[in-house]
C-alpha positions in Angstrom: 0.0 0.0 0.0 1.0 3.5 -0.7 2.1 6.2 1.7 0.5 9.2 1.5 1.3 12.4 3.9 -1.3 14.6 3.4 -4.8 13.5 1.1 -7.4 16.3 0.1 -10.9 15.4 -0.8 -12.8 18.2 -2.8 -16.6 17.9 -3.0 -19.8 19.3 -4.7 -23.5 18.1 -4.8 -26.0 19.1 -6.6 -29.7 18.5 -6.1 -31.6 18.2 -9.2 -35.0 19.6 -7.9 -37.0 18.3 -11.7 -37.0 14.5 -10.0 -35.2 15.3 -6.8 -32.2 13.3 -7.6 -28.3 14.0 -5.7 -25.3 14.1 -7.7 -22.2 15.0 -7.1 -18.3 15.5 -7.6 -15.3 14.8 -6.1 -11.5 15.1 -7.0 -8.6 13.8 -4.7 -5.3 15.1 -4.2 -2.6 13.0 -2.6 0.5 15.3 -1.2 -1.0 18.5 -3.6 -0.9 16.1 -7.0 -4.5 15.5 -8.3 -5.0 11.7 -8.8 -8.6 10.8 -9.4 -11.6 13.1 -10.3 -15.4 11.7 -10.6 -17.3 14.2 -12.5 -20.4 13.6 -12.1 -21.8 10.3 -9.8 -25.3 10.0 -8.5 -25.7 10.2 -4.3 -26.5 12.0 -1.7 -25.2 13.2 1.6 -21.2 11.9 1.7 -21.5 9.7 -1.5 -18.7 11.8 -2.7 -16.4 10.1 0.3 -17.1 6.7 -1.1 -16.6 7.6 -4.7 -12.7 9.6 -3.1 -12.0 6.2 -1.2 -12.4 4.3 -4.8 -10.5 6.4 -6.4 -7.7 6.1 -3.5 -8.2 2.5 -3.9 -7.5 2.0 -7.3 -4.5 3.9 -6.5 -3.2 1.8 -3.8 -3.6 4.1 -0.9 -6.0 2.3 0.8 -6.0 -1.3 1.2 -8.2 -3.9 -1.3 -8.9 -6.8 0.6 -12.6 -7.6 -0.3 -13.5 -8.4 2.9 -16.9 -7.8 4.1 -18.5 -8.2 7.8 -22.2 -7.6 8.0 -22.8 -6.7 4.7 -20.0 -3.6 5.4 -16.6 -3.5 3.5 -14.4 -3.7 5.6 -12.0 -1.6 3.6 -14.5 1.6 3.5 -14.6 1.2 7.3 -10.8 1.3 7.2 -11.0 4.3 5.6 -13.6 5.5 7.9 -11.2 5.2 10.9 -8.2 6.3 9.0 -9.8 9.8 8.6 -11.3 9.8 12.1 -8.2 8.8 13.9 -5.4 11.0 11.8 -7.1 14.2 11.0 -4.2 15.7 10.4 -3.8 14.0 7.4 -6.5 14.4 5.5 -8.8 17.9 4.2 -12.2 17.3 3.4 -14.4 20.3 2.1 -17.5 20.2 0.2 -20.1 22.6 -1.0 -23.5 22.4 -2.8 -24.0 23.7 -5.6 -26.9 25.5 -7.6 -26.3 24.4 -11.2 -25.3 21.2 -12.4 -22.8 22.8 -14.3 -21.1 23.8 -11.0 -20.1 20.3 -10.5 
């Protein structure tokens, strides 16, 4: 797995009020170089921190086991604790926005 010292995880949403659907954005940053951005995804609330984990995944900064405990991945609960416990380390920010352009 790759070492990271500092990862940043930009966000937007958008709520499409025609059928009430959530979208949103998300581009992560590992040590101030960009390495993943999701333009446009659908979900709600912290979707985006899923779709920043995957990306981080596919990178090898998080782990890949496929383990799963109650229906949970075990990996995204990894992740979970990893921002909980070294805050430090990681920058979250997101913002909602008014068009869907804005994503």
């Amino acid at each position: 797995m790759k070492k990271a010292k500092h990862i940043s995880i930009i966000g937007h949403r958008w709520f499409q009020k025609t059928y009430g659907n959530t979208y949103h954005s998300v581009t992560v940053s590992v040590d101030g170089v960009v390495i993943g951005h999701v333009p446009m995804a659908y979900g709600y609330g912290d979707q985006y921190i899923q779709s920043a984990f995957e990306i981080l995944q596919n990178k090898g900064y998080t782990p890949k086991t496929g383990d799963r405990k109650n229906g949970f991945d075990c990996d995204y609960s990894w992740f979970l604790g990893e921002m909980r416990d070294h805050r430090d380390r990681f920058t979250v920010t997101v913002s909602d926005v008014a068009r869907q352009k804005d994503l």
